[in-house]
KOLLO-719813 format. One line per 4 residues: number of its first residue (from 1); their letters; for each residue x, y, z of N, C-alpha, C. Coordinates in steps of 0.05 Angstrom, whole numbers, padded with zeros to 5 digits. Example, Ala and Ser with C-alpha at 12.3 -4.5 7.8 and 13.67 -1.06 7.14 Angstrom:
// residues 2
1 = as = 00264/-00114/00156/00246/-00090/00156/00264/-00066/00156  00257/-00045/00142/00273/-00021/00143/00258/00001/00157 .
END
This chain:
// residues 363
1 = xxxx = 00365/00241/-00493/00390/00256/-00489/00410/00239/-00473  00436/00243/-00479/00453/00222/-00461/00465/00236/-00449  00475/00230/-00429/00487/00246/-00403/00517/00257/-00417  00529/00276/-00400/00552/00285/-00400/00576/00264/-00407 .
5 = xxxx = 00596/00269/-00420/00614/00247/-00431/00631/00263/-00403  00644/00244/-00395/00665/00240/-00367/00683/00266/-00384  00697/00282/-00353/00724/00292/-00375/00742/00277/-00361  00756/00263/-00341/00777/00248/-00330/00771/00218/-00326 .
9 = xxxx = 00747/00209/-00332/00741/00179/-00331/00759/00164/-00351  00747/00180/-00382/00761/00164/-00408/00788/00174/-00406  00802/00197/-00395/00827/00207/-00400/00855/00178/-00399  00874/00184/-00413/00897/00169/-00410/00911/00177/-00372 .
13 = xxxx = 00923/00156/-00373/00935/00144/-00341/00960/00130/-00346  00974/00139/-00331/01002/00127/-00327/01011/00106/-00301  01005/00084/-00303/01002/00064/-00275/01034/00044/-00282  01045/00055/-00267/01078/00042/-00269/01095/00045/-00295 .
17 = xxxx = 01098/00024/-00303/01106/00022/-00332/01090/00023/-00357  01060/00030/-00335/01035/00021/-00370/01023/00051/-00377  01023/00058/-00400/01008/00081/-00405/00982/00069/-00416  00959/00074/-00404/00938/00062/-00407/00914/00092/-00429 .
21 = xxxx = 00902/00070/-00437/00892/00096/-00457/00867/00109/-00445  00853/00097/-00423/00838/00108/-00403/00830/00097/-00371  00822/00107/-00358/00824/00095/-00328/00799/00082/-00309  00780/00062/-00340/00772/00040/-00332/00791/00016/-00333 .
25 = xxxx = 00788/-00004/-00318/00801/-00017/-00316/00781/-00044/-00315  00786/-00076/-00321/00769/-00094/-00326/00783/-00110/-00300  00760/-00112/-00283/00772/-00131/-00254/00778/-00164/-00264  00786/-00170/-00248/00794/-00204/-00246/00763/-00212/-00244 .
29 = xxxx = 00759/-00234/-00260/00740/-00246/-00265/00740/-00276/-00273  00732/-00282/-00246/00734/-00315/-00251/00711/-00324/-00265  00724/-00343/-00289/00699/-00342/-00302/00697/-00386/-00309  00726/-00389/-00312/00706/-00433/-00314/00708/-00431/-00342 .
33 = xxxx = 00722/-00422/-00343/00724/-00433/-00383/00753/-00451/-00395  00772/-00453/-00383/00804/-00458/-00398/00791/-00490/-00395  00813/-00502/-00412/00813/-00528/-00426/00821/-00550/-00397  00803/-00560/-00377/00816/-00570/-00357/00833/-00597/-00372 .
37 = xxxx = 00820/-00618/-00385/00825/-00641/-00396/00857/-00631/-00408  00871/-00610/-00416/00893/-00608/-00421/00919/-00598/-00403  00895/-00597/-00384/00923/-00574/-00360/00911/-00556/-00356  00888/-00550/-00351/00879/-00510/-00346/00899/-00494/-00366 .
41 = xxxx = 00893/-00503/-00385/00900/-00484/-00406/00878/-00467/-00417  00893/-00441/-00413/00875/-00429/-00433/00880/-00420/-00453  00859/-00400/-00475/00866/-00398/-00509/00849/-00411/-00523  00827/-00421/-00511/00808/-00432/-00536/00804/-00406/-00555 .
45 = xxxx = 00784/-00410/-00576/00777/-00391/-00586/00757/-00378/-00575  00743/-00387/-00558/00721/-00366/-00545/00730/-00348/-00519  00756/-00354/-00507/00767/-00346/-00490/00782/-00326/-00503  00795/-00326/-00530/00816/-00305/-00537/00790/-00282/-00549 .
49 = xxxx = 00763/-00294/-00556/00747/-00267/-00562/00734/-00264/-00541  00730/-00269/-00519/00727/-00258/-00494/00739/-00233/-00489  00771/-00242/-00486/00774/-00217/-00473/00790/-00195/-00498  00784/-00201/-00518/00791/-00185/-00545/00758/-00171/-00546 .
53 = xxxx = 00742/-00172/-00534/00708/-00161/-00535/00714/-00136/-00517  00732/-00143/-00500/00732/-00124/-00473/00762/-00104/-00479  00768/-00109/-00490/00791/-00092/-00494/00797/-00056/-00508  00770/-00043/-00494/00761/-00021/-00500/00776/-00010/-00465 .
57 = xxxx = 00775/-00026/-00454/00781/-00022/-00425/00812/-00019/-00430  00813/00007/-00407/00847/00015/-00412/00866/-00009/-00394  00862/-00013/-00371/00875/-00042/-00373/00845/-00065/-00374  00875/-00093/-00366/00850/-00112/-00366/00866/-00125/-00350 .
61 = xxxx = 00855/-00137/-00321/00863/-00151/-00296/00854/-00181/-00310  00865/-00210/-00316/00861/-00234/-00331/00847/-00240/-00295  00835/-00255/-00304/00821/-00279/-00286/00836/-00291/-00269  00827/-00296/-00242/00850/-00313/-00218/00870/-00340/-00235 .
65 = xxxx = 00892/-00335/-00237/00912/-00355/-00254/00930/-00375/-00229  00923/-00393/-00223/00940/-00401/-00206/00970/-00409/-00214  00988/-00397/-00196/01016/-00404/-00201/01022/-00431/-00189  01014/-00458/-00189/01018/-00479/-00185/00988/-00499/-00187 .
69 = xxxx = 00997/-00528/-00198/00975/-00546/-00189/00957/-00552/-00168  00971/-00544/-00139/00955/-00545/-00120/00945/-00515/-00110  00952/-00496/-00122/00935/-00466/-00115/00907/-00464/-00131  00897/-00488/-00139/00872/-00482/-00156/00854/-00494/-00133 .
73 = xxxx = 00833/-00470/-00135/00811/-00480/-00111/00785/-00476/-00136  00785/-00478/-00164/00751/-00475/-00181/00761/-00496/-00213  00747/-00502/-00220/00749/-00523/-00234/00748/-00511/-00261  00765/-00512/-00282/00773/-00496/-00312/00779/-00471/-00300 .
77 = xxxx = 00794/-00474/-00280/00812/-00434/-00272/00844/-00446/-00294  00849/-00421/-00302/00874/-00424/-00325/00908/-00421/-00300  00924/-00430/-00305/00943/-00434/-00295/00973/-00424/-00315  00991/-00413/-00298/01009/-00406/-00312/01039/-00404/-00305 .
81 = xxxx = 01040/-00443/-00300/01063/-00454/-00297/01070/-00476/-00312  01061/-00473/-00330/01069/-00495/-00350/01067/-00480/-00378  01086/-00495/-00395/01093/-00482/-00423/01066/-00483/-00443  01050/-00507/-00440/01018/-00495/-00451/01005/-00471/-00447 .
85 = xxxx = 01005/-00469/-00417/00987/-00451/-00404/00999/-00422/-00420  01025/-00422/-00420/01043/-00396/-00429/01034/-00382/-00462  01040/-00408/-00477/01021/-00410/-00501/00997/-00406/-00517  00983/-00416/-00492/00952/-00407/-00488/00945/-00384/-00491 .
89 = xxxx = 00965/-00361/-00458/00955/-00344/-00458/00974/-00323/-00479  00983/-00323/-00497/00998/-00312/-00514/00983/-00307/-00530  00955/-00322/-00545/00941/-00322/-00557/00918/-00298/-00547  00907/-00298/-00525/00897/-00276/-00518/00910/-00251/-00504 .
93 = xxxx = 00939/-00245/-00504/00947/-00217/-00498/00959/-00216/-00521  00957/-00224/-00539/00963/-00210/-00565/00937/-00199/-00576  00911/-00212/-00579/00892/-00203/-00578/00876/-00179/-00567  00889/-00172/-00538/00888/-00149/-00523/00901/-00130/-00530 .
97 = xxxx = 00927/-00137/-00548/00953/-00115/-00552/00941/-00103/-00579  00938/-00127/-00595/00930/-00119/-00622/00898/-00094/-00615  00886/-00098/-00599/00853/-00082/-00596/00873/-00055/-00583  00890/-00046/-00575/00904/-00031/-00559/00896/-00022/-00535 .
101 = xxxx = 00898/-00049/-00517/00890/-00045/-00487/00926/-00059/-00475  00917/-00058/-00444/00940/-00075/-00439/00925/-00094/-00414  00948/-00107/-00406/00934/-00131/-00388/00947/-00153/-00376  00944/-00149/-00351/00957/-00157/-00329/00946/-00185/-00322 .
105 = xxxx = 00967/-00203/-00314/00956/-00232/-00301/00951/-00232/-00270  00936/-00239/-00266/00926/-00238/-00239/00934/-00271/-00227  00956/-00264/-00215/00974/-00300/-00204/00963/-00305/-00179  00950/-00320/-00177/00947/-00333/-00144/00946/-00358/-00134 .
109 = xxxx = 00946/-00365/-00112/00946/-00387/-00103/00922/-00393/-00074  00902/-00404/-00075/00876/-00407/-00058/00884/-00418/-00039  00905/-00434/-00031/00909/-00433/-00004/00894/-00452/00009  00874/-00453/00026/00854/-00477/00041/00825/-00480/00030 .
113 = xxxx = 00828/-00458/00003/00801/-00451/-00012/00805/-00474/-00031  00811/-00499/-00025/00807/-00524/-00046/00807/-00549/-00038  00800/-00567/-00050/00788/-00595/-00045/00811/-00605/-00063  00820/-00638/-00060/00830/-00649/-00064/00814/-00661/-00097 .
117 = xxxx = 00800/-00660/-00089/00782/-00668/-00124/00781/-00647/-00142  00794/-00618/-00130/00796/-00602/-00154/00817/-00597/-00161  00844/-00600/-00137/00875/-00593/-00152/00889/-00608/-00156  00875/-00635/-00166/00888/-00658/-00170/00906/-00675/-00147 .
121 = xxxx = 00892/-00678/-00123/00894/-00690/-00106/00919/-00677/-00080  00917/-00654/-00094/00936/-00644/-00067/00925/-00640/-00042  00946/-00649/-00024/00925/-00625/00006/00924/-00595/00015  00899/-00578/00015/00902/-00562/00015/00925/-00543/00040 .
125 = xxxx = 00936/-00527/00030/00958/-00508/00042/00945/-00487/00065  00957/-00473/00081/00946/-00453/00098/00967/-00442/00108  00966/-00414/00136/00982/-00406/00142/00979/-00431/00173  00958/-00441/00184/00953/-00456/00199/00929/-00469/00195 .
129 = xxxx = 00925/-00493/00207/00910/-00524/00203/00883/-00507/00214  00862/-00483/00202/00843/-00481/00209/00822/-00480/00175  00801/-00497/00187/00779/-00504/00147/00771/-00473/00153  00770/-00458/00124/00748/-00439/00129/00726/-00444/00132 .
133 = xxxx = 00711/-00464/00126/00686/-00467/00142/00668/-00470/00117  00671/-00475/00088/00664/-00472/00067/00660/-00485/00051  00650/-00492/00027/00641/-00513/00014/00661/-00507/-00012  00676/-00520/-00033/00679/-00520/-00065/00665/-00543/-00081 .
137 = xxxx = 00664/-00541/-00102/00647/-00549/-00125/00671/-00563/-00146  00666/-00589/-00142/00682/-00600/-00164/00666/-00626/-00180  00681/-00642/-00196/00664/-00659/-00218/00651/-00670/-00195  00659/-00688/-00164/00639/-00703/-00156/00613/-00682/-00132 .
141 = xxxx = 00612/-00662/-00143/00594/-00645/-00143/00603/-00631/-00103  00585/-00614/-00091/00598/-00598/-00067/00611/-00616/-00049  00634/-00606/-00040/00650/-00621/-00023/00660/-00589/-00004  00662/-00604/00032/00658/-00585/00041/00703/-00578/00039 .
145 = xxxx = 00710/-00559/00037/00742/-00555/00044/00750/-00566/00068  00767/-00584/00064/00787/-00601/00094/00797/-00579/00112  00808/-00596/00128/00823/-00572/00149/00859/-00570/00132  00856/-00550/00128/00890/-00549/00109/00912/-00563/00126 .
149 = xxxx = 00934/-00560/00107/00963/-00565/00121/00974/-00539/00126  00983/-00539/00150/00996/-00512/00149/01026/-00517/00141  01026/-00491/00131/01068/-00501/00116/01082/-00486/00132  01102/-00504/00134/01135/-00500/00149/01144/-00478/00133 .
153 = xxxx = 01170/-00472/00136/01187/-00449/00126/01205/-00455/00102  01208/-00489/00095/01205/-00489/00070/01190/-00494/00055  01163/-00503/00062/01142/-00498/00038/01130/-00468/00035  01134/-00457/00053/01130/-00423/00048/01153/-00406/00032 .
157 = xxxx = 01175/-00417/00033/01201/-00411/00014/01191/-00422/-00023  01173/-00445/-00028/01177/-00459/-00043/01143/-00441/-00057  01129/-00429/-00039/01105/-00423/-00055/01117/-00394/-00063  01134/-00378/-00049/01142/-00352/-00059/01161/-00365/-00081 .
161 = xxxx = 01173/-00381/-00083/01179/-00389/-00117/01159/-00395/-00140  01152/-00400/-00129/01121/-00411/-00152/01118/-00374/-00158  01101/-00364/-00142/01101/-00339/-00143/01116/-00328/-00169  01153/-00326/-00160/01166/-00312/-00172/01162/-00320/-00206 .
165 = xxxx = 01164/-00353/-00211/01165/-00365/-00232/01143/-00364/-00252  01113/-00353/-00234/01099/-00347/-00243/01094/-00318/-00264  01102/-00288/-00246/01116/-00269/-00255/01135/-00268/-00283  01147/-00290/-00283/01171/-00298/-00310/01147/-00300/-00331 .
169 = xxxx = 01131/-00333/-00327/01122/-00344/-00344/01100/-00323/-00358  01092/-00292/-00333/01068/-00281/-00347/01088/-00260/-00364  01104/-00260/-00358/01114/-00232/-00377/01126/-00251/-00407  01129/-00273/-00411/01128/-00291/-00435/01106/-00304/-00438 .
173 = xxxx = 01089/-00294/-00437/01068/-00300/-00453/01056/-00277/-00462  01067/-00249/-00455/01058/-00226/-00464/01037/-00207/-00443  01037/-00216/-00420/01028/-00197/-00399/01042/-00166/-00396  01032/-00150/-00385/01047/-00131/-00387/01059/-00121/-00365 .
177 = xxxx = 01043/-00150/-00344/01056/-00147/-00305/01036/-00168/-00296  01043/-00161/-00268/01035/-00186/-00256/01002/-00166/-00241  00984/-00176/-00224/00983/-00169/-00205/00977/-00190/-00183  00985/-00194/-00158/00984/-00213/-00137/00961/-00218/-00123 .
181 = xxxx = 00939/-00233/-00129/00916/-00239/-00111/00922/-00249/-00091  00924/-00214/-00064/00925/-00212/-00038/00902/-00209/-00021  00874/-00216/-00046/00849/-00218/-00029/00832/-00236/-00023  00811/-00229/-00017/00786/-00243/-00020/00795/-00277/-00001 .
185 = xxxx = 00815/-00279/00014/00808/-00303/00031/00832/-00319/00023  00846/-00311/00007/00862/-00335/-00013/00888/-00333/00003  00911/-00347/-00007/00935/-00361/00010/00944/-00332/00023  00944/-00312/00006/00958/-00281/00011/00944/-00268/00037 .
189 = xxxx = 00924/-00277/00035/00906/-00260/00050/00903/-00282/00080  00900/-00306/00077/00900/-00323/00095/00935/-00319/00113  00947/-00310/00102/00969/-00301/00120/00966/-00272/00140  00957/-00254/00127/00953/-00230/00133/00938/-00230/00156 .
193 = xxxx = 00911/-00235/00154/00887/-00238/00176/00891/-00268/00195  00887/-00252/00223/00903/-00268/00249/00870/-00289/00254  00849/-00288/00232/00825/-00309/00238/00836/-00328/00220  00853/-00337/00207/00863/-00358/00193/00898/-00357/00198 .
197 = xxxx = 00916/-00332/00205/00940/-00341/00215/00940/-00338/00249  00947/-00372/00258/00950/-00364/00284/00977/-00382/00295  00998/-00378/00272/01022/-00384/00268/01038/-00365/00305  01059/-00381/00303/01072/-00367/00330/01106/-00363/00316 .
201 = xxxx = 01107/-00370/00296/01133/-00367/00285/01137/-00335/00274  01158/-00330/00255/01161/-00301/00250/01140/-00291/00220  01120/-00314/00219/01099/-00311/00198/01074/-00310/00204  01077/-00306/00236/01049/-00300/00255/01057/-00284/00279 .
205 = xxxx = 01018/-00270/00289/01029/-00261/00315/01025/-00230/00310  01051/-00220/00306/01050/-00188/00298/01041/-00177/00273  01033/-00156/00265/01027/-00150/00242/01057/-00152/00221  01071/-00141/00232/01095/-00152/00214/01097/-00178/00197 .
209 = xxxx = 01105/-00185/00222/01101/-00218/00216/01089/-00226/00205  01059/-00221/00202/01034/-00236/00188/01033/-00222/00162  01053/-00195/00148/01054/-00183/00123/01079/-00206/00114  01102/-00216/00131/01123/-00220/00120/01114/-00241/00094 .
213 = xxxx = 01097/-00257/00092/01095/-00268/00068/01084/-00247/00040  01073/-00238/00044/01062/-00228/00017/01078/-00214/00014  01096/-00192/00033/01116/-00182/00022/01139/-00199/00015  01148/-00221/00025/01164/-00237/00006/01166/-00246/-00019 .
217 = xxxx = 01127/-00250/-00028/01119/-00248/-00053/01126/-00232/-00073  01114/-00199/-00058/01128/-00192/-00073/01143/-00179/-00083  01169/-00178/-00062/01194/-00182/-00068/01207/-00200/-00091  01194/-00224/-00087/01200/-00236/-00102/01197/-00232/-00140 .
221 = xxxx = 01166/-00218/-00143/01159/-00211/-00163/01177/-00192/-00170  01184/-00174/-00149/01196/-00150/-00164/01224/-00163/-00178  01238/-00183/-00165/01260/-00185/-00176/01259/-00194/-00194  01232/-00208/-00201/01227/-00227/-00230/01226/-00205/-00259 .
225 = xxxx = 01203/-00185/-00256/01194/-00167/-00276/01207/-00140/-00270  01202/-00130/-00245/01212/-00096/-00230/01193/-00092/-00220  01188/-00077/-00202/01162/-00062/-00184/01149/-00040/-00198  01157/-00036/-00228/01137/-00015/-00245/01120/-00032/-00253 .
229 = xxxx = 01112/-00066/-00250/01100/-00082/-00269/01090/-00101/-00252  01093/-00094/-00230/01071/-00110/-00200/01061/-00089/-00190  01040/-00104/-00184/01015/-00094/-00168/00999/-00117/-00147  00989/-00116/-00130/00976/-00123/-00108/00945/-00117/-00109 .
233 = xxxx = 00925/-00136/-00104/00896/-00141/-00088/00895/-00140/-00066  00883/-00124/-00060/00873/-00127/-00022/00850/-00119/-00016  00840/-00134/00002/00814/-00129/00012/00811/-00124/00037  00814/-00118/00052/00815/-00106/00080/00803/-00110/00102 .
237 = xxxx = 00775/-00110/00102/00750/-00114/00111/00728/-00138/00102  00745/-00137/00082/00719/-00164/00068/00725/-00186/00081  00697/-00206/00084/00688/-00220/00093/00692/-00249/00080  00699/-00249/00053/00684/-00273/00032/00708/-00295/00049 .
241 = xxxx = 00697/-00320/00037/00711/-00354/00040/00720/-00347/00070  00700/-00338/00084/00712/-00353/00107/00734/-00335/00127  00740/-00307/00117/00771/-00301/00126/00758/-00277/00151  00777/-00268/00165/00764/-00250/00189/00788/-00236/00208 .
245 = xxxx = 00790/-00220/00208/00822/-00198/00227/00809/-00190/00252  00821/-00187/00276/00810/-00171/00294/00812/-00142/00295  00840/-00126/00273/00843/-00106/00268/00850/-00100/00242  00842/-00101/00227/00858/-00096/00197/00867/-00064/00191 .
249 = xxxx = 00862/-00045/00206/00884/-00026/00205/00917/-00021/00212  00914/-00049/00230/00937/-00047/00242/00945/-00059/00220  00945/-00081/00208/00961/-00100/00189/00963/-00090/00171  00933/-00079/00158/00939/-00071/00126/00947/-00041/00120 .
253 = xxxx = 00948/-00028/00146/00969/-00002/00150/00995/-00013/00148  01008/-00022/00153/01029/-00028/00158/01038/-00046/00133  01017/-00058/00112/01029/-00066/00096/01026/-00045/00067  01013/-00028/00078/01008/-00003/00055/01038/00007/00059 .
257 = xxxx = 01044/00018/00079/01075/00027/00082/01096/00013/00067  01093/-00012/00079/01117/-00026/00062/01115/-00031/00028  01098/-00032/00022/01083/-00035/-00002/01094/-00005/-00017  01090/00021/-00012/01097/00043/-00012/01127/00037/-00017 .
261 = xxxx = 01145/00032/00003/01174/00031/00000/01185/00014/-00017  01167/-00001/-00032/01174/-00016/-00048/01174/-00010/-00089  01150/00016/-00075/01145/00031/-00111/01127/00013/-00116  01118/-00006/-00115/01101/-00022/-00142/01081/-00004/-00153 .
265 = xxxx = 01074/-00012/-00170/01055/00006/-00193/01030/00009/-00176  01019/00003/-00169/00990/00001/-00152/00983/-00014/-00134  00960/-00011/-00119/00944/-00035/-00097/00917/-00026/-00111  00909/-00054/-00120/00878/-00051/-00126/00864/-00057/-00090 .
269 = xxxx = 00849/-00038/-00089/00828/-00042/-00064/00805/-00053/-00068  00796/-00073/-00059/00764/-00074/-00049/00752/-00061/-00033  00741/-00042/-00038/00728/-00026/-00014/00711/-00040/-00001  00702/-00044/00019/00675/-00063/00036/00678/-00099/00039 .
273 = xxxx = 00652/-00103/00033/00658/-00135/00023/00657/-00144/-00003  00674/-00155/-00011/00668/-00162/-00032/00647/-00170/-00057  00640/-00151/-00075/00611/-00160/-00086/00580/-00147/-00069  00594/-00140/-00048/00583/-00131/-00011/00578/-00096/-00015 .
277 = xxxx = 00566/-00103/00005/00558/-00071/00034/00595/-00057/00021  00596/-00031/00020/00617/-00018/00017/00629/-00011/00045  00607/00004/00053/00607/00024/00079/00618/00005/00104  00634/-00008/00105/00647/-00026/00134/00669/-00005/00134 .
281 = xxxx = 00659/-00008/00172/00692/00001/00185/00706/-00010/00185  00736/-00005/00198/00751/-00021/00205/00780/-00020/00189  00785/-00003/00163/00807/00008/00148/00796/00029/00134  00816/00055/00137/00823/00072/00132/00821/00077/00102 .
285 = xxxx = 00810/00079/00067/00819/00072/00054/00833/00105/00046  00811/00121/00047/00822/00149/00036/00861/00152/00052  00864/00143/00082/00887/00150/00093/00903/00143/00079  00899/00107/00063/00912/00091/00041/00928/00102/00020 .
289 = xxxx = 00906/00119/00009/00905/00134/-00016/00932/00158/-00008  00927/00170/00010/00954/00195/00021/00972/00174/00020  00977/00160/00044/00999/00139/00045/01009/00126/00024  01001/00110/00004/01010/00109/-00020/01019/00113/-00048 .
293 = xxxx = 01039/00125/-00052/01043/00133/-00076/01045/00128/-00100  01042/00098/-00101/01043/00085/-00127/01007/00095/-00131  00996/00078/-00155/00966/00090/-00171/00949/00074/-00145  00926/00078/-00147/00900/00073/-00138/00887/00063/-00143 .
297 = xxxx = 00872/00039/-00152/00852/00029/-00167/00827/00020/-00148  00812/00036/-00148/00780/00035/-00136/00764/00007/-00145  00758/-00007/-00132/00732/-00030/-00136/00718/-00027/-00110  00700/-00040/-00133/00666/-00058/-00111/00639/-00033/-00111 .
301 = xxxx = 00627/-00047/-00128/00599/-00029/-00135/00601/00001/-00145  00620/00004/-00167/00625/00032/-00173/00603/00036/-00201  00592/00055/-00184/00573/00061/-00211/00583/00081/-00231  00568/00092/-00259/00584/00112/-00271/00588/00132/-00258 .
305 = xxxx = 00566/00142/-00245/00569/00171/-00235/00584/00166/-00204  00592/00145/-00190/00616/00146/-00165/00651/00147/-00180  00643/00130/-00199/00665/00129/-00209/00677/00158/-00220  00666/00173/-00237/00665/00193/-00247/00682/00214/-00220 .
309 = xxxx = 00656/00215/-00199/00670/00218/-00176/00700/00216/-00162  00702/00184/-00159/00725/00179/-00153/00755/00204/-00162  00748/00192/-00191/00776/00196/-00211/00774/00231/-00205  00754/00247/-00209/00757/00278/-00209/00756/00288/-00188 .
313 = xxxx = 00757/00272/-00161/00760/00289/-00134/00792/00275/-00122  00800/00266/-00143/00840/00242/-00138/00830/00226/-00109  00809/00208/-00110/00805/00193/-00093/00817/00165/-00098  00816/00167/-00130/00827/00140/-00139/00844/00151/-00164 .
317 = xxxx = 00865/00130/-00186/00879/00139/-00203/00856/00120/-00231  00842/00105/-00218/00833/00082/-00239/00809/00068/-00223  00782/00064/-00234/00769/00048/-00233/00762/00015/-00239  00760/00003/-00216/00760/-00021/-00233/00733/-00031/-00233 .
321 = xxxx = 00715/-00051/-00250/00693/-00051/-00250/00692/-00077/-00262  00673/-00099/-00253/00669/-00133/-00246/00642/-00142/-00267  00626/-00134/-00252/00603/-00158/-00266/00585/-00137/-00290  00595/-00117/-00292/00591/-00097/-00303/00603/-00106/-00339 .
325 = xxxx = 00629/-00103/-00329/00644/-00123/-00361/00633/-00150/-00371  00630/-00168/-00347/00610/-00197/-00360/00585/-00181/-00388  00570/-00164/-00378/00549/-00163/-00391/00548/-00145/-00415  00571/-00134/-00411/00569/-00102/-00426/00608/-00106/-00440 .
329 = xxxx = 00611/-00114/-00465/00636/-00123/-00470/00643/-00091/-00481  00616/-00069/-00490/00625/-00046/-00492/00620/-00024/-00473  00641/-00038/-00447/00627/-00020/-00423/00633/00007/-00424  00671/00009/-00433/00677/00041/-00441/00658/00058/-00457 .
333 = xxxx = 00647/00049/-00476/00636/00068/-00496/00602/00070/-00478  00591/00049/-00463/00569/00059/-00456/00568/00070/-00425  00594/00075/-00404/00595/00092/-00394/00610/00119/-00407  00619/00124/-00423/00618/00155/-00433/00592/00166/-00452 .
337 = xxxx = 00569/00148/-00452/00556/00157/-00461/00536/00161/-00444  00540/00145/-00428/00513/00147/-00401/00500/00128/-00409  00501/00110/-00424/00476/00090/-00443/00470/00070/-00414  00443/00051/-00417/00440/00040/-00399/00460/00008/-00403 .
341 = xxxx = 00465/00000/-00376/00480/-00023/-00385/00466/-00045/-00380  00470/-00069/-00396/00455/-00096/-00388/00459/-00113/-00361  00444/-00126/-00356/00441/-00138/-00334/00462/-00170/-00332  00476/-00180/-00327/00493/-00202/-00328/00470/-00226/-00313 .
345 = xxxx = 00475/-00252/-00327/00460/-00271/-00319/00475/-00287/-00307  00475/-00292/-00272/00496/-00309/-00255/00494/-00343/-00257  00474/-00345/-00269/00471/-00378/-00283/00497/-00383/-00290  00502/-00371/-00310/00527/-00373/-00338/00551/-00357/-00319 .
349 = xxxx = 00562/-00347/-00301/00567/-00333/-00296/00603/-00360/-00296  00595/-00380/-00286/00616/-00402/-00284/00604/-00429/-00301  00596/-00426/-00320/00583/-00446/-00340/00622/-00455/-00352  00616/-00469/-00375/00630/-00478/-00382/00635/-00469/-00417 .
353 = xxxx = 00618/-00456/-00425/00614/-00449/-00461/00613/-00420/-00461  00605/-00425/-00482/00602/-00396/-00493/00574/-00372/-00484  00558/-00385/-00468/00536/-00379/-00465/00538/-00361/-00447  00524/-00332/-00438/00534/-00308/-00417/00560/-00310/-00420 .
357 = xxxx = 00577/-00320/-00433/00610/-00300/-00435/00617/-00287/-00460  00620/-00302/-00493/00609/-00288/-00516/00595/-00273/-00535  00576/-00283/-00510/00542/-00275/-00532/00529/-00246/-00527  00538/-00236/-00494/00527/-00210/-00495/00531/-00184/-00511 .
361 = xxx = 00515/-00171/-00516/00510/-00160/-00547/00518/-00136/-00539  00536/-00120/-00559/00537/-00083/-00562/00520/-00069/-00556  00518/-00041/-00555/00498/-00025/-00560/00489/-00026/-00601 .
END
């Protein structure tokens, strides 16, 4: 017998400008596949049936895309500042449009999360000259991350362009919005949290201050697309690459507010640590949820029956769900059925082929 079919899981959702046909959502998923030898392009053919497999999901969040050559901290991550990359991904959101999902580019830039042997010899960026403490993986195999450069006030002027230009290039290639990777340790988030900004200028220091970049971001986005077609990542509490706050209610309160006054369509949350323990103190998320009025999108370890949860007690507007889609390309149809889902193999998880990203099989 199969469990109860959801009544508000599969239902249609209205998240900014997107009417989505239900309120699973497919997280950012770094996965090592675009064409490096051409530019981190992506669009092969196993990449446009990738995410044409998954497009049962009412949106679909694309994989960390860096908005510049030196924001790449993983080796075949797709990029979407160059007229290839644009091309590329045209090929797979038409693919998404044609399955009738929609699907958002996830733009970022890693910040001190890279080695010089992976972004083509740049030095890595920061909000100040501290290494996270961390290793990356490139062709001449682990290399531990340098101590960054921290940027002046015009190279922080010049990455909120990248930013904006990025925003352009995703809505011509057929994105349907941006959303800004403001988590997990990366340049956005390395401004935010005072264990990696320990700037004394008006981009450190106060919580203000230490939002003013990502809200410049995205500001900037909004003026590129509109704030019905940006959205924001944040992680709050999480721990990953290295990153660490002494208060993150104070900061990421304060950037929920402004974030709020701004309309954008949503803040995807990481609840806990990333991939991690959920249950950490230290931010407020339900207070979040009152405080913000744009949509909601729930991550990190949501099972059917939390999720289910979520969406029918208005804790969240949308679920988003990670290693769950690697394995299960028909995750919508086998959580409204209750069916059991497959297990994802983390071998393949950053391989380079088709192997654990094509091959996992339907019900």
């Amino acid at each position: 017998m199969t469990a109860p079919i959801s009544t508000l899981l599969h239902t249609p959702v209205r998240i900014g400008a997107l009417d989505l046909k239900n309120r699973i959502v497919m997280a950012p998923l770094t996965r090592c596949r675009s064409d490096e030898a051409a530019g981190d392009v992506p669009g092969k053919a196993m990449n446009v049936e990738y995410y044409r497999q998954r497009s049962t999901a009412g949106l679909i969040i694309s994989e960390g895309t860096q908005v510049c050559p030196a924001g790449k901290g993983y080796m075949a991550t797709p990029g979407i500042y160059s007229d290839a990359q644009v091309e590329g991904w045209r090929k797979i959101t038409d693919a998404v449009h044609a399955a009738g999902s929609k699907i958002l580019a996830q733009i970022w830039h890693v910040g001190r999360i890279s080695h010089p042997d992976i972004n083509g010899g740049h030095e890595p960026i920061a909000p100040s000259p501290i290494a996270p403490g961390i290793a990356a993986y490139s062709a001449n195999g682990r290399v531990d991350c340098p101590v960054p450069r921290a940027l002046d006030e015009a190279g922080i002027a010049a990455v909120v362009e990248e930013f904006r230009r990025a925003a352009i290039n995703a809505r011509a290639a057929g994105f349907d919005g941006v959303e800004i990777h403001g988590a997990n340790g990366y340049l956005v988030d390395q401004f935010l949290r005072d264990g990696a900004n320990q700037r004394t200028d008006r981009y450190g220091g106060s919580a203000e201050n230490r939002c003013r970049f990502a809200l410049e971001v995205v500001d900037a986005c909004i003026a590129a697309i509109g704030a019905d077609r940006v959205g924001i990542r944040l992680s709050p509490v999480s721990g990953v690459n290295g990153i660490a706050d002494s208060a993150p209610q104070v900061v990421f309160g304060h950037l929920v507010e402004e974030l709020d006054a701004r309309e954008i369509a949503f803040i995807h949350f990481v609840e806990g640590n990333t991939g991690g323990e959920r249950n950490l103190s230290g931010f407020d998320f339900a207070a979040a949820r009152r405080r913000f009025r744009g949509a909601y999108i729930a991550n990190n370890g949501y099972t059917r029956e939390s999720a289910i949860a979520a969406i029918e007690s208005h804790a969240a507007d949308a679920v988003a769900f990670g290693r769950s889609f690697i394995a299960n390309p028909d995750l919508v149809e086998r959580l409204r059925l209750g069916a059991p889902l497959a297990t994802p193999d983390p071998k393949t998880f950053y391989a380079f082929g088709p192997e654990g990203y094509t091959d996992y099989p339907t019900l």
